[in-house]
C-alpha positions in Angstrom: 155.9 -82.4 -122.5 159.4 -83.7 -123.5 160.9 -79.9 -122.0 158.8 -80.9 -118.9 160.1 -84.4 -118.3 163.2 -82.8 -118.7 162.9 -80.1 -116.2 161.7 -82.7 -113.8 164.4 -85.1 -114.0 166.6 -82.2 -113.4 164.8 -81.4 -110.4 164.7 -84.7 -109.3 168.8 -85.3 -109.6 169.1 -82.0 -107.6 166.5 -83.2 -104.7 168.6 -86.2 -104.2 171.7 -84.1 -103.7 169.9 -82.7 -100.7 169.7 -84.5 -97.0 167.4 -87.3 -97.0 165.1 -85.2 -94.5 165.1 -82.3 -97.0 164.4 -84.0 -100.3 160.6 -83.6 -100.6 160.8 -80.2 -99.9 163.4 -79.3 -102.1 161.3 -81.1 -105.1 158.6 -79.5 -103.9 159.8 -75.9 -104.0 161.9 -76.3 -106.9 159.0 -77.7 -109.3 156.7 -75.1 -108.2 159.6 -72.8 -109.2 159.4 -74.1 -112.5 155.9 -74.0 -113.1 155.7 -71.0 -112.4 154.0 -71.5 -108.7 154.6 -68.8 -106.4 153.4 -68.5 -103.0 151.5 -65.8 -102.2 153.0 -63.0 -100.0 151.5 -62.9 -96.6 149.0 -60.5 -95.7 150.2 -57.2 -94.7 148.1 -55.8 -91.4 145.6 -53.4 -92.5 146.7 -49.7 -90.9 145.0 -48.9 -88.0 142.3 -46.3 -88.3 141.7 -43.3 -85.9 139.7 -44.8 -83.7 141.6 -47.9 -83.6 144.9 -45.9 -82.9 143.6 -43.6 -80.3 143.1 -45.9 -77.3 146.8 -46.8 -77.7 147.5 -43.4 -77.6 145.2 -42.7 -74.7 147.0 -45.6 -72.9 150.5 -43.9 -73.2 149.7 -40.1 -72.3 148.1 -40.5 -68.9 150.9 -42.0 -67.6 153.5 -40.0 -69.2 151.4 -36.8 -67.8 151.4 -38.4 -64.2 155.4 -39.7 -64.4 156.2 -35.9 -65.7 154.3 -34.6 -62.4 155.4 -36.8 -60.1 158.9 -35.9 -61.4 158.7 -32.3 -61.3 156.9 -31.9 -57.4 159.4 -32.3 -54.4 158.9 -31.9 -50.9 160.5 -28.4 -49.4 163.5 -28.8 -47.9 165.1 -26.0 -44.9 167.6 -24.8 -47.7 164.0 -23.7 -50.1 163.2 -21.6 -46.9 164.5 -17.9 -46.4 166.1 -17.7 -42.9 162.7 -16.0 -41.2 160.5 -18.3 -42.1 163.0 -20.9 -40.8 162.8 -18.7 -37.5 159.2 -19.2 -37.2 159.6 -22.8 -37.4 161.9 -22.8 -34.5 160.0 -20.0 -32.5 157.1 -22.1 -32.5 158.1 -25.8 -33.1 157.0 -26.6 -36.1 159.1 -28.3 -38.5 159.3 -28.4 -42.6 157.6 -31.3 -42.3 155.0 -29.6 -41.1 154.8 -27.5 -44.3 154.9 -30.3 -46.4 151.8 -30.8 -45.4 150.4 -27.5 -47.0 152.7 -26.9 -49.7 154.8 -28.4 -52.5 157.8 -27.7 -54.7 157.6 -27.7 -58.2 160.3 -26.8 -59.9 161.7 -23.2 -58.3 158.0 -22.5 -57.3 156.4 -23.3 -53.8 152.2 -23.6 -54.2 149.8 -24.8 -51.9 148.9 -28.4 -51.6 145.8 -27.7 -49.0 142.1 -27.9 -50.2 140.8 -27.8 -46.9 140.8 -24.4 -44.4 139.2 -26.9 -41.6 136.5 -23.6 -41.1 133.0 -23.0 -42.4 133.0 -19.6 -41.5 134.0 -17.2 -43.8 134.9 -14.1 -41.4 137.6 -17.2 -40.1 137.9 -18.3 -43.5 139.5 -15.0 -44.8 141.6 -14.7 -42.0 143.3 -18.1 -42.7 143.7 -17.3 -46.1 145.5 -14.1 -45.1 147.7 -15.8 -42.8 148.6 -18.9 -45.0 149.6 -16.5 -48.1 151.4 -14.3 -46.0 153.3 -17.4 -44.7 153.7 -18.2 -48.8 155.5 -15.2 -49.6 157.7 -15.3 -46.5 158.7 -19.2 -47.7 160.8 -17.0 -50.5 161.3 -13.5 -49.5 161.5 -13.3 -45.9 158.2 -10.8 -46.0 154.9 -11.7 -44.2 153.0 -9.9 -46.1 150.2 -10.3 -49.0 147.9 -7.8 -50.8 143.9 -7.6 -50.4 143.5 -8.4 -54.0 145.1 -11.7 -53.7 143.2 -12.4 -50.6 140.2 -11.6 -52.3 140.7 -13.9 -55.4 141.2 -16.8 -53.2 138.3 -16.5 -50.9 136.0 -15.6 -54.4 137.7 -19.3 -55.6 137.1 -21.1 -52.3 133.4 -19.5 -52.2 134.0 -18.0 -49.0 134.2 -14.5 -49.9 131.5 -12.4 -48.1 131.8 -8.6 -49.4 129.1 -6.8 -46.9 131.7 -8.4 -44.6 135.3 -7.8 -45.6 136.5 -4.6 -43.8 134.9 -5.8 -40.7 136.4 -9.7 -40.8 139.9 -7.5 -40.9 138.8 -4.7 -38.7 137.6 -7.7 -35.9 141.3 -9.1 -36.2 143.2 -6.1 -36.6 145.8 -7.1 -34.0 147.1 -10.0 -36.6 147.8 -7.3 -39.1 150.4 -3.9 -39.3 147.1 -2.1 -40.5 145.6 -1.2 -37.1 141.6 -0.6 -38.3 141.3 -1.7 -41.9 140.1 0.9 -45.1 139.8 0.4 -48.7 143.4 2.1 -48.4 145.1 -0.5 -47.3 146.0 -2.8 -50.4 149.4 -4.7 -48.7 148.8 -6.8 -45.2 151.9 -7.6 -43.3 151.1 -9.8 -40.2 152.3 -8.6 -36.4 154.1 -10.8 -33.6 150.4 -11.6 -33.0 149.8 -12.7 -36.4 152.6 -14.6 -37.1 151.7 -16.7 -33.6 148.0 -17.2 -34.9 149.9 -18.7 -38.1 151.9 -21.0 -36.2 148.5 -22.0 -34.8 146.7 -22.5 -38.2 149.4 -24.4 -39.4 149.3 -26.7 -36.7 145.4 -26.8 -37.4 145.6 -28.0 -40.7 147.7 -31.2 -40.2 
């Protein structure tokens, strides 16, 4: 007890070396100190599990997918467009506006933006797939032309492709195509003066 008293008095002269305002405390902290008192250590939080972590998670990636996107699509400018399809424009008064509409720019590639071929008939539908692909390729080589097989995987997509009917939808429009009467020959379609006018009007449809 006499060690204790001791200790205390200590304390005590060292308390009243402190600010009035900070006596108590000091007493405080320094007899607990001697006592052997020690405060316990706050709580670490508890580590999130799984399903704690993954709405977080959820949170972040939806928008760093959409701000990645929104990032990588452009609108096409004249300078993306090889010279003839810029003449096209001009022959028939459309702009690149007017493509923006339809199509988009991500990175070096040009892709359709349209959902909608404005049509529920399918002989008109595979026309207008023709055309619009055609149009596609020209946007980056010059060519207005695409093949039957890529035709054919689009309209099978869009749910518009009628097989009894296929040769005949092509053979009934032959004068938009280099083709003349259409045959299970003819695997590349490359449009005529005719065709590329009918384009002009399609895309001028879809606005």
């Amino acid at each position: 007890m006499k060690k204790l008293k001791d200790k205390v008095q200590e304390i005590v002269a060292i308390a009243q070396e402190c600010p009035e305002n900070l006596q108590q405390i000091c007493f405080e902290v320094l007899l607990k100190n001697a006592l052997g008192v020690q405060q316990p250590p706050a709580p670490s939080p508890a580590p999130k599990t799984e399903k704690e972590a993954a709405p977080e998670q959820e949170k972040k990636e939806p928008k760093s997918v959409v701000e990645a996107a929104a990032k990588s699509q452009d609108d096409l400018s004249s300078a993306d467009l090889h010279v003839k399809a810029r003449r096209l424009l001009e022959k028939h008064d459309l702009s690149v506006d007017h493509l923006n509409q339809l199509f988009y720019k991500e990175g070096d590639e040009v892709l359709p933006l349209y959902d909608d071929l404005k049509t529920i008939r399918t002989s008109e539908s595979q026309v207008r797939i023709t055309l619009l692909q055609c149009l596609l390729n020209a946007m980056r080589t010059g060519d207005f032309q695409t093949t039957v097989e890529a035709v054919r995987e689009e309209a099978s997509t869009r749910k518009c492709y009628d097989k009894n009917n296929w040769g005949n939808n092509y053979t009934n429009n032959a004068g938009l195509f280099d083709f003349g009467k259409y045959s299970r020959n003819v695997k590349t379609i490359t449009l005529s003066e005719q065709g590329k006018t009918e384009l002009a009007d399609v895309v001028k449809k879809l606005q």
